[in-house]
C-alpha positions in Angstrom: 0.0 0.0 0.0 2.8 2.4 0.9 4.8 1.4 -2.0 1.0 2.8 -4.2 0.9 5.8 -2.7 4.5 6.4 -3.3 4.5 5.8 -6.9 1.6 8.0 -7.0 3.2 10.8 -5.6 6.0 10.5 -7.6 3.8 9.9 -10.9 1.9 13.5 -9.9 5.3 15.2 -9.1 6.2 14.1 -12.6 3.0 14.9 -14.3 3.4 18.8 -12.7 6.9 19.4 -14.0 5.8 18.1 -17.2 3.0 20.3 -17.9 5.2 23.3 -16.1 7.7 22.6 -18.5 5.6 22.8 -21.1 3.9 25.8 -20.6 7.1 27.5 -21.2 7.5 31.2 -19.9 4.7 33.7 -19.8 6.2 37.0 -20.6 5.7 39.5 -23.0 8.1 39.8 -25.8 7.5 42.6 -27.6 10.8 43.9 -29.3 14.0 42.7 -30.1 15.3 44.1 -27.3 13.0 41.8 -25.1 14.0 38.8 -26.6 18.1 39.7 -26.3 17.1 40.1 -22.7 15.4 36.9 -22.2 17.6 34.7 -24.4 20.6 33.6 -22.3 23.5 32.6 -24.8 24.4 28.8 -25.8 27.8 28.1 -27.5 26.5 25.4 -29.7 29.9 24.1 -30.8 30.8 23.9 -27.2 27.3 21.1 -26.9 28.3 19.6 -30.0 32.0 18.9 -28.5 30.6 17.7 -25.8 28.5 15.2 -27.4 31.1 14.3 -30.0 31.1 10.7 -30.5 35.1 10.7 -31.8 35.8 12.4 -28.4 33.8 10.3 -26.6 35.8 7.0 -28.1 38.9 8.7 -27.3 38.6 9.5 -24.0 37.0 5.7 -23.1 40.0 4.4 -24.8 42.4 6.2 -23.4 40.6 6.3 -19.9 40.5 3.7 -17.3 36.3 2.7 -16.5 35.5 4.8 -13.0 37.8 7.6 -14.9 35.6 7.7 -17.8 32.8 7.6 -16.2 33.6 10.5 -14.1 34.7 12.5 -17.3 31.5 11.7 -18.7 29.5 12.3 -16.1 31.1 15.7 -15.8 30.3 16.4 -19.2 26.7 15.3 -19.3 26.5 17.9 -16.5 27.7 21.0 -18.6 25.5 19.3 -21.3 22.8 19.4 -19.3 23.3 23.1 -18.4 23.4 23.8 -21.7 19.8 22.2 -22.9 18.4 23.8 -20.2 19.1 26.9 -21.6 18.0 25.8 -25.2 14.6 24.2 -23.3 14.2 27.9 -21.5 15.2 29.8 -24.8 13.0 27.8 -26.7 10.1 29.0 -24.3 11.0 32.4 -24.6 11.5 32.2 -28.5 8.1 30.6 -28.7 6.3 33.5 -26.7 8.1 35.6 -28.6 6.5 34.3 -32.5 3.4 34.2 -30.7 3.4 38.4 -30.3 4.6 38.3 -33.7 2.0 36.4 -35.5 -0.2 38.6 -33.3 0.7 41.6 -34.5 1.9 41.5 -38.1 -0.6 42.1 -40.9 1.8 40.9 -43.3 0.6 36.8 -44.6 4.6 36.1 -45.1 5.0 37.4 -41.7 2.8 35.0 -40.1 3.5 32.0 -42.1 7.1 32.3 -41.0 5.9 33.2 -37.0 3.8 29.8 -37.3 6.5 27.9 -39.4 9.3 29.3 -36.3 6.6 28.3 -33.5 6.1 24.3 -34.4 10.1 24.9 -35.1 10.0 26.3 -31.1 8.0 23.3 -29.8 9.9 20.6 -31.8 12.9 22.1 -30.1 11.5 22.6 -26.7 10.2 18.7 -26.7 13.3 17.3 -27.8 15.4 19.5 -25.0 13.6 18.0 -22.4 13.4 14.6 -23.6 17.2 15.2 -24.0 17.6 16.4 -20.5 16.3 13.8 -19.4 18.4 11.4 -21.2 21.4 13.1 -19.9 20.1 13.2 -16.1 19.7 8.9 -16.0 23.3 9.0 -18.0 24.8 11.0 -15.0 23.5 8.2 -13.1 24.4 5.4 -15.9 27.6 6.7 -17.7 27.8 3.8 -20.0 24.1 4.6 -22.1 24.7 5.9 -25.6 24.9 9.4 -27.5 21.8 11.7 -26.7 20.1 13.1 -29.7 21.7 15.5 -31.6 20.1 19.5 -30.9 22.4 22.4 -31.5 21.1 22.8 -35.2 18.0 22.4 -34.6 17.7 25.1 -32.1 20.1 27.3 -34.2 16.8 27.2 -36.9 14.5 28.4 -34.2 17.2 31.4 -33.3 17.2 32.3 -36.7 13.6 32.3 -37.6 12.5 34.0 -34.4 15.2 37.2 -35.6 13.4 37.1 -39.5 10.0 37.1 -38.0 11.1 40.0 -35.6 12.9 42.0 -38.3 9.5 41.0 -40.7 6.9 42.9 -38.0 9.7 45.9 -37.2 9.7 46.8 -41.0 5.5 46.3 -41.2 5.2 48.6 -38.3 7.6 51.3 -39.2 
């Protein structure tokens, strides 16, 4: 019976930071400037070294097995740091399209906001499924590569600044 209401607590604890999670931010995003201020930087070659599978073979070669799994679990730290980011700028960059598509009049402008917001969601989903991934390999060093999500967030960065820079030019 204990071991029920346990799981159940745990399943509800779980359930609430998913659907906190995926709420995202609420905050208004009205300008660039906004968005710099929300956005806090990721150096995506930095996450790409990190999850480098040629590294990773080099170091478990070259490492005895609690070393590397130190090192690894080390790295899958900063990792995680770094999707966190992606998952919270992702939520920012999404609130941000959604003012956009809001307020442009332009048909371009909006297809791009909507194209930039499934972009935003993809990304956000797959951060925190990789977060998670990297949280049970700090616990489990041996598991496998995460799923690859520098570029993908790179797209969302870049489509957020066109559908800014598309409703600045409309309005002025």
């Amino acid at each position: 019976m204990t071991t029920i209401l346990i799981f159940c607590a745990v399943a509800a604890v779980v359930l609430a930071l998913l659907i906190w999670f995926g709420r995202g931010h609420r905050m208004a995003i009205r300008s660039l400037q906004d968005l710099e201020s929300h956005i806090t930087p990721v150096d995506i070659p930095a996450l790409m070294n990190l999850f480098d599978a040629h590294g990773d073979e080099y170091l478990r070669a070259r490492l005895t097995r609690p070393q590397y799994a130190q090192i690894r679990r080390e790295r899958d730290r900063v990792g995680a740091e770094y999707v966190r980011r992606i998952a919270t700028n992702s939520a920012v960059l999404l609130r941000a399209n959604y003012y956009a598509r809001l307020h442009s009049a332009d048909a371009a402008a909006k297809a791009i906001a909507d194209h930039t917001i499934n972009l935003a969601i993809r990304t956000r989903a797959a951060a925190l499924k990789m977060l998670l991934l990297l949280y049970v390999r700090i616990l489990f060093p041996s598991l496998g590569d995460p799923v690859r999500l520098g570029q993908q967030y790179q797209a969302v960065l870049d489509r957020t600044l066109l559908s800014f820079q598309n409703a600045a030019a409309l309005t002025a």
